[in-house]
C-alpha atoms as an extended CHARMM CRD file, in Angstrom:
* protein
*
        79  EXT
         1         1  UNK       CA             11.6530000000       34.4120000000       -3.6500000000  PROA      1               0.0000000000
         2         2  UNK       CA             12.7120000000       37.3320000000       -1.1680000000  PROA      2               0.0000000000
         3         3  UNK       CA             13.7210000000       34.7560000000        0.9450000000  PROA      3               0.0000000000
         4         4  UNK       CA             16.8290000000       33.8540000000       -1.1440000000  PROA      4               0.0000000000
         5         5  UNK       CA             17.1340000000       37.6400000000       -2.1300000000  PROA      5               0.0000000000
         6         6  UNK       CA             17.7530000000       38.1780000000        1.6110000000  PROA      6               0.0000000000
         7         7  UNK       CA             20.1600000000       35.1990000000        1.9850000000  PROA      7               0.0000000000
         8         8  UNK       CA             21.7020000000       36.1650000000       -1.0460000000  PROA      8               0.0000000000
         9         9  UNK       CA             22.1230000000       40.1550000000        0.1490000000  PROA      9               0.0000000000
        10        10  UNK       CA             24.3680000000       38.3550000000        3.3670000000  PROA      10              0.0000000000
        11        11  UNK       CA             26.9820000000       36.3620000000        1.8730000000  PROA      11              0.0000000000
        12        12  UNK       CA             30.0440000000       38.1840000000        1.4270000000  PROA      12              0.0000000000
        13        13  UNK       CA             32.0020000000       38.8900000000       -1.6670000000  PROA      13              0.0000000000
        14        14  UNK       CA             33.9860000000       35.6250000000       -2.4220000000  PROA      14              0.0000000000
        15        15  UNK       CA             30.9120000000       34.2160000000       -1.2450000000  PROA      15              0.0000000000
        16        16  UNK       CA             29.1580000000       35.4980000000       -3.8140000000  PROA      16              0.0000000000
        17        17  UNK       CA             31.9070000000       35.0370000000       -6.3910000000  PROA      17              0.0000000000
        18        18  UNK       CA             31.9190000000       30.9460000000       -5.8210000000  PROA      18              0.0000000000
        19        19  UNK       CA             28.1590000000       30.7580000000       -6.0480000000  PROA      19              0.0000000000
        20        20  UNK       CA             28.0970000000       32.9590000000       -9.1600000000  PROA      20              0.0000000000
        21        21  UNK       CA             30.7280000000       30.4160000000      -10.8200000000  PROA      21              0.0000000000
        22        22  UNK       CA             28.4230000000       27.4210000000       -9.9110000000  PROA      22              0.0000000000
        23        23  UNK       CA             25.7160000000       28.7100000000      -10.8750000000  PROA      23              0.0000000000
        24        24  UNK       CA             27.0440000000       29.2140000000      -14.4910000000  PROA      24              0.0000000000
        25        25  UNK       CA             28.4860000000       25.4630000000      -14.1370000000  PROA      25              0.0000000000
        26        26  UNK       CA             24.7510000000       24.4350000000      -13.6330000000  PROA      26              0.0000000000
        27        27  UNK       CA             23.3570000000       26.6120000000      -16.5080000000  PROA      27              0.0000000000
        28        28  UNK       CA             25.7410000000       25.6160000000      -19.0330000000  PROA      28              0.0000000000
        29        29  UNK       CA             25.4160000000       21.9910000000      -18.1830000000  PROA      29              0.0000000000
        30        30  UNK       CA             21.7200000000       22.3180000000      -18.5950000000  PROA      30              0.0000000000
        31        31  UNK       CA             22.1620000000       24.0570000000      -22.1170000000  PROA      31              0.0000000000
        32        32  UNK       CA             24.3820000000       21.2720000000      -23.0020000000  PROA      32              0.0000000000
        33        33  UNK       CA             21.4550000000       18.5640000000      -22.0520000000  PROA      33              0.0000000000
        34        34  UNK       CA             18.9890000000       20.2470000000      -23.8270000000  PROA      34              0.0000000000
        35        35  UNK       CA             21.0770000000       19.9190000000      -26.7670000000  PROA      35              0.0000000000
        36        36  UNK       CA             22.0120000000       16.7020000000      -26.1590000000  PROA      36              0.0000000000
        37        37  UNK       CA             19.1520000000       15.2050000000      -24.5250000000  PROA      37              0.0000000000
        38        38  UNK       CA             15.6670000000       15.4430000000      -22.9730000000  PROA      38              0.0000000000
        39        39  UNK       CA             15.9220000000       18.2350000000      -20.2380000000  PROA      39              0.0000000000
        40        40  UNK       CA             12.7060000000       17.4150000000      -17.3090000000  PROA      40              0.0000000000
        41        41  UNK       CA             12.0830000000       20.9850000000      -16.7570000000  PROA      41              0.0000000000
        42        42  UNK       CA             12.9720000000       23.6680000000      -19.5580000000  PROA      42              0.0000000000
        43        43  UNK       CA             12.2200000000       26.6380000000      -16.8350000000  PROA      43              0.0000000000
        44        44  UNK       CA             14.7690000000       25.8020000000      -15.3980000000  PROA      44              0.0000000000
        45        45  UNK       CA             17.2390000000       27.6620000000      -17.6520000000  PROA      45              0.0000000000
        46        46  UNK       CA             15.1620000000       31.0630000000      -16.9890000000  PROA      46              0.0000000000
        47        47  UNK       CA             15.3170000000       29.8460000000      -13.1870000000  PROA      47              0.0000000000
        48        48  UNK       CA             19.0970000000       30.0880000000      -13.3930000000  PROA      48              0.0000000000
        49        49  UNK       CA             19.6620000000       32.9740000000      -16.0900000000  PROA      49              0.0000000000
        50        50  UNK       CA             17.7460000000       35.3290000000      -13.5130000000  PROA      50              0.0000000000
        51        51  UNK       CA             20.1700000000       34.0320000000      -10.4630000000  PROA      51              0.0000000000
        52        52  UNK       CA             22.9990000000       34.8260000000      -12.3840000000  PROA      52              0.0000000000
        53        53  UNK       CA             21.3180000000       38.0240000000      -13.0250000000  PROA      53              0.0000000000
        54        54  UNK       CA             20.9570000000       38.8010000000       -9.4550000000  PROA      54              0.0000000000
        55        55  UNK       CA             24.1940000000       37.4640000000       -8.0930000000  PROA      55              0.0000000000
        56        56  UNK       CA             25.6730000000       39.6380000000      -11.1950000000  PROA      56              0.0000000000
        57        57  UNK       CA             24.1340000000       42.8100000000       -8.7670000000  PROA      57              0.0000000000
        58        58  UNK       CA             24.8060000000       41.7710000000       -5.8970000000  PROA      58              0.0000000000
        59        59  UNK       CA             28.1970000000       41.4470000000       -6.6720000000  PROA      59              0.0000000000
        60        60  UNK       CA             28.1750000000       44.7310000000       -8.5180000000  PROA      60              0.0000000000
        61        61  UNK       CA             26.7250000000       46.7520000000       -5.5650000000  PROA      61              0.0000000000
        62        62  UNK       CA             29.2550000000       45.5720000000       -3.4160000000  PROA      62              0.0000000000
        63        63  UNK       CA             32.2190000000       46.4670000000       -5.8820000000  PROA      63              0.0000000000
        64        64  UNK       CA             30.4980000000       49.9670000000       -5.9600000000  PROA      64              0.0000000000
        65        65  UNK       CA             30.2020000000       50.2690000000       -2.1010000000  PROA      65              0.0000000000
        66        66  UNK       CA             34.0920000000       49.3630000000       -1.7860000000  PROA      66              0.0000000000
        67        67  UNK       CA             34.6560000000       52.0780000000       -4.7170000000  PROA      67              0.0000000000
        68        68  UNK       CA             32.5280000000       54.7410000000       -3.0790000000  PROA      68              0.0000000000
        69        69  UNK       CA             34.2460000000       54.4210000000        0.5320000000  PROA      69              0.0000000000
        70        70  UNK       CA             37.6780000000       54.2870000000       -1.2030000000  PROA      70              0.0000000000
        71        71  UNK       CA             36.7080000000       57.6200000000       -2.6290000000  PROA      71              0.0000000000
        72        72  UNK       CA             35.3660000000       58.9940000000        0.4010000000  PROA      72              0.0000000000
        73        73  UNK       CA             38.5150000000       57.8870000000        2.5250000000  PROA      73              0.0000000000
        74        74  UNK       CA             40.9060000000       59.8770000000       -0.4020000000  PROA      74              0.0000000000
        75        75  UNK       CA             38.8940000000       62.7120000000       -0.3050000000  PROA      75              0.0000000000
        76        76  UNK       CA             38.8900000000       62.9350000000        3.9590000000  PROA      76              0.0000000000
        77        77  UNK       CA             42.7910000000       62.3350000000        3.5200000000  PROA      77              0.0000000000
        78        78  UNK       CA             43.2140000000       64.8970000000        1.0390000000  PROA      78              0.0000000000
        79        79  UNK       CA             41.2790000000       67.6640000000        3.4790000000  PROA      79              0.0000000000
């Protein structure tokens, strides 16, 4: 599992964006087959609720790095 943390940590923002978005794609098509239908492993849907989870802070660390340099570049401007 720190594997894919560690992959996940590299890809860059948009990256992360898209995979985020397909990842939610998967998860709500496997909510919709366990409605519907027989699903083969039901741990999957924790599997995927705690990768959106993570790709959710990835992304969010990212936005606050970009947010935190922004502020630091103002502040150096303003001086």
């Amino acid at each position: 599992m720190a594997d894919k943390k560690k992959k996940d940590s590299d890809l860059s923002y948009d990256e992360l964006v898209a995979k985020l978005k397909e990842t939610k794609k998967q998860y709500m098509d496997l909510r919709f087959q366990a409605v519907m239908a027989h699903v083969d492993n039901p741990l999957q849907k924790r599997t995927l609720r705690r990768e959106i989870a993570r790709l959710n802070t990835l992304i969010h660390q990212q936005d606050l790095e970009k947010f935190r340099k922004a502020a630091a570049e103002k502040i150096s401007a303003a001086n």
